[in-house]
C-alpha positions, 0 to 999 in steps of 0.5 A: 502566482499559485493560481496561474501556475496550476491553470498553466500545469493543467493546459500541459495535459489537455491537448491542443484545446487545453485552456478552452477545456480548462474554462468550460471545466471551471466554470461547471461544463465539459465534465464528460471528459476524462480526467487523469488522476495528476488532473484531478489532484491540481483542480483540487489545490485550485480550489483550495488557492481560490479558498484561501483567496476569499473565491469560496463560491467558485471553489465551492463550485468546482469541489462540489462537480469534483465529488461527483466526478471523483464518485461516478469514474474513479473506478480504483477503490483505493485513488478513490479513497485517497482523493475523496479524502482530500475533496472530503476536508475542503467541502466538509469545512464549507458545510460545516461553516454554513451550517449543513450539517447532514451534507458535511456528515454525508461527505465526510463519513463517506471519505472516512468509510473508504480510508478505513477500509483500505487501510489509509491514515493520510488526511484521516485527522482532518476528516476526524476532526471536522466530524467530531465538531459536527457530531457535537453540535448534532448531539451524537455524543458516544460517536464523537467520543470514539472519533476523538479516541482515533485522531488522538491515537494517530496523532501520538503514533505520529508524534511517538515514532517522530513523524510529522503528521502534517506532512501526510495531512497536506492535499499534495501528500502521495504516498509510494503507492507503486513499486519501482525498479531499475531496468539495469539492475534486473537485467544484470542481476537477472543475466548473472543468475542465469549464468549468461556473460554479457556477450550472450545476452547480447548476442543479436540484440546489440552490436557488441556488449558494450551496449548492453553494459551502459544499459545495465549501469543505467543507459535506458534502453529502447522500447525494442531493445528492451523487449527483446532483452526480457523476452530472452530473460523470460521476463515479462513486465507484467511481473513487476507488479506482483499482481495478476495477468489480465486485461479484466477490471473485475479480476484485478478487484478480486484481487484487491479482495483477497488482500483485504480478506488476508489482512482481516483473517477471514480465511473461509471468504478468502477461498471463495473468492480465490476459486473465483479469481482461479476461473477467470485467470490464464493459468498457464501463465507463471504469474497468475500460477505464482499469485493463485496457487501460492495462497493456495497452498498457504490456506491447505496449510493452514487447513491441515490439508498439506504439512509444512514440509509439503507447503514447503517444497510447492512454494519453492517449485513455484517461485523457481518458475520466474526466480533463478538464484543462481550463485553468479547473482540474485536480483531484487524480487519482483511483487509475487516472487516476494510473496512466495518467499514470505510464505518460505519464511513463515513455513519456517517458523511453523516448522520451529525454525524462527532462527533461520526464518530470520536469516532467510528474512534478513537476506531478502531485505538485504537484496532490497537494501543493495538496489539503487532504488530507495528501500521505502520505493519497494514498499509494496513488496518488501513491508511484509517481510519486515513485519514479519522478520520483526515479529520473529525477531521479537519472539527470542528477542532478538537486538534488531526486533525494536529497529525494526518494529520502529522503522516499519511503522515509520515506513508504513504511516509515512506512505500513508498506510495504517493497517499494519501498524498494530502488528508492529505494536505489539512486537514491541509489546513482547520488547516491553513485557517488564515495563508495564505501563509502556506495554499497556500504551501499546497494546491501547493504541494498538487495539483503537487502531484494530478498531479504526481499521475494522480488524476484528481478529486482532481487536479480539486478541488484543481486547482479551490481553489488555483485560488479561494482563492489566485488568483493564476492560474495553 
């Protein structure tokens, strides 16, 4: 029955010539085709049913054509990742069975490399532990003991914080990798903001404001309507994202390079590659300026270049560029709109002001927290100010700090993610400071996670506390 219903599912999206398509795929053809991400994850269960089913060749077959493919046009570093990954478990298990040892430690390290470097944890214990087994049996001794240092480090996270692992190990596990909002909550909130009644907003876009009041408690709009009703808010769709505005791949991979960059502190490559992204933007465009000059000003900052007060007041003007905070009503941030107010938060903190960076902090969750979108579908944009909210929190111990330390890293590994998971170790390193050994559990596991993820800033840090405070050396 699986194995009907995934050949049928894949049909639906293949157009008129769908099952024609489908066997020539099946049987090793047709692969110049594109194929849609949703496409290429049911192939891959296909494959694990026929696995499951004793059909080891022709899985064998259509896994080993996935990998190609997957490696050749999946362009997204981080889809990639997340798909090799999954293709990486099934065909590693097949090499390691038949005894191909250096083909299963090829596939697997690869997958491995990619999750690493994005920071992703789901299928890592399975891809772990295929590698170690084979590790042993090439004699590579010293890597197969660290291997086991990290799959034993992800699973007492996942089993401490109460999480199921197996949950994010399964092929069909997806992460909220998007973000996501309801057009009729940014349309009222951002009209209230505004100080516009419904009668102005609507005003030659409906017949009467009835409509745009069913729209606003969730009537979707139509396509037309919905463009006029942004355009007159200033409100491009762009903006939901948080990223830049362009129609160039390198420019969005720059982009994802800087984030990486932030993450790992490498401050000086950072700026390198932040000149370069500026030249190939439209800076009059809010949302590029948002992006690129916020991290601007955070990195002169950081420089001494500008003072606190300055970094302050440019990160306002810039926020204030699509962000109306009206006292009629403040909508959900959008992605940059939430990076900005983040920058606002730690400026705060610099400046000695860590109580009211807590405030401030505390009302932008709250504005997340009062949408009828789920908090963890805002993921991507609010998780940076929970990190840093608890960390503040932690500083003057605050009785929320452990709450919410606890409920990001759950957060977080359950959208598959496991770069920041250290940083919120070590809030509750500083709640634990009189219980030494659970302090030392901590701080462990969250310098073999610095390793796994190649954060070499923090592993430093964290390799001179533990040697400091427990006499322990790494």
């Amino acid at each position: 029955m699986a194995e009907e219903r995934f050949c049928y599912a894949l049909t639906l999206t293949m157009g008129g010539q769908g099952k024609a398509d489908l066997l020539k795929l099946l049987e090793g053809e047709a692969w110049s085709r594109l194929l849609a991400g949703i496409e290429i994850e049911t192939l891959i269960l296909l494959a694990n049913v026929w696995l499951n089913r004793g059909k080891q060749e022709r899985a064998w077959n259509l896994l080993e054509h996935l990998w190609v493919y997957v490696r050749k046009m999946v362009t997204d570093e981080e889809e990639r990742s997340r798909l090799e990954s999954k293709l990486a478990v099934l065909l590693g298990g097949l090499y390691y069975d038949t005894r191909q040892f250096d083909v299963c430690i090829r596939v697997c390290e690869e997958a491995l490399e990619l999750l690493r470097e994005h920071g992703l944890i789901s299928c890592m214990t399975p891809l772990l532990g295929i590698l170690s087994k084979v590790y042993s049996k090439v004699g590579r001794l010293c890597e197969e003991s660290e291997l086991a240092c990290w799959k034993e480090t992800i699973e007492w996270i996942y089993a401490y914080f109460d999480v199921s692992l197996q949950a994010v190990n399964k092929l069909y596990f997806h992460s909220c990798i998007g973000q996501y909002y309801l057009i009729g909550e940014v349309v009222r909130e951002e009209r209230k903001a505004q100080g516009l009644n419904q009668q102005q907003l609507a005003e030659g876009i409906y017949e009467n404001p009835e409509s745009l009041s069913r729209v606003e408690n969730g009537q979707r709009p139509s396509n037309n309507n919905l463009k006029k009703l942004l355009e007159r808010l200033g409100i491009s769709k762009w903006r939901y994202s948080g990223s830049v505005i362009t129609d160039e791949y390198n420019v969005l991979k720059m982009c994802e390079e800087i984030a990486d960059l932030q993450m790992r502190k490498e401050y000086d490559e950072m700026e390198r590659v932040l000149k370069r992204l500026q030249r190939n933007l439209d800076m009059t465009i809010a949302n590029n300026r948002q992006l690129v000059e916020g991290i601007d000003i955070g990195l002169k900052h950081k420089k001494g270049v500008i003072t606190a007060d300055e970094a302050m007041q440019q990160t306002l003007d810039l926020l204030q560029l699509t962000y109306c905070r009206g006292e009629k009503g403040k909508r959900v941030p959008f992605g940059n709109e939430a990076l900005l107010m983040n920058q606002v938060c730690n400026l705060l903190v610099h400046m000695g002001r860590i109580e009211d960076a807590i405030v401030v902090q505390k009302q932008i969750v709250e504005l997340y927290q009062g949408s009828r979108v789920k908090l963890r579908y805002h993921f991507c944009s609010v998780y940076l100010t929970i990190d840093n909210m608890a960390q503040n929190m932690s500083y003057i111990e605050h009785d929320e700090a452990g709450y919410w330390s606890r409920m990001n890293i759950v957060d977080q590994i359950q959208n598959g993610k496991g770069n920041a998971v250290h940083l919120m170790l070590r809030n509750l390193m500083d709640l634990k400071k009189n219980d030494q050994e659970q302090c030392k559990e901590y701080a462990k596991r969250a310098y073999h996670l610095t390793n796994l993820f190649k954060l070499h800033h923090d592993q430093k840090y964290l390799k001179k506390y533990i040697e400091e405070q427990f006499s322990e050396y790494i």
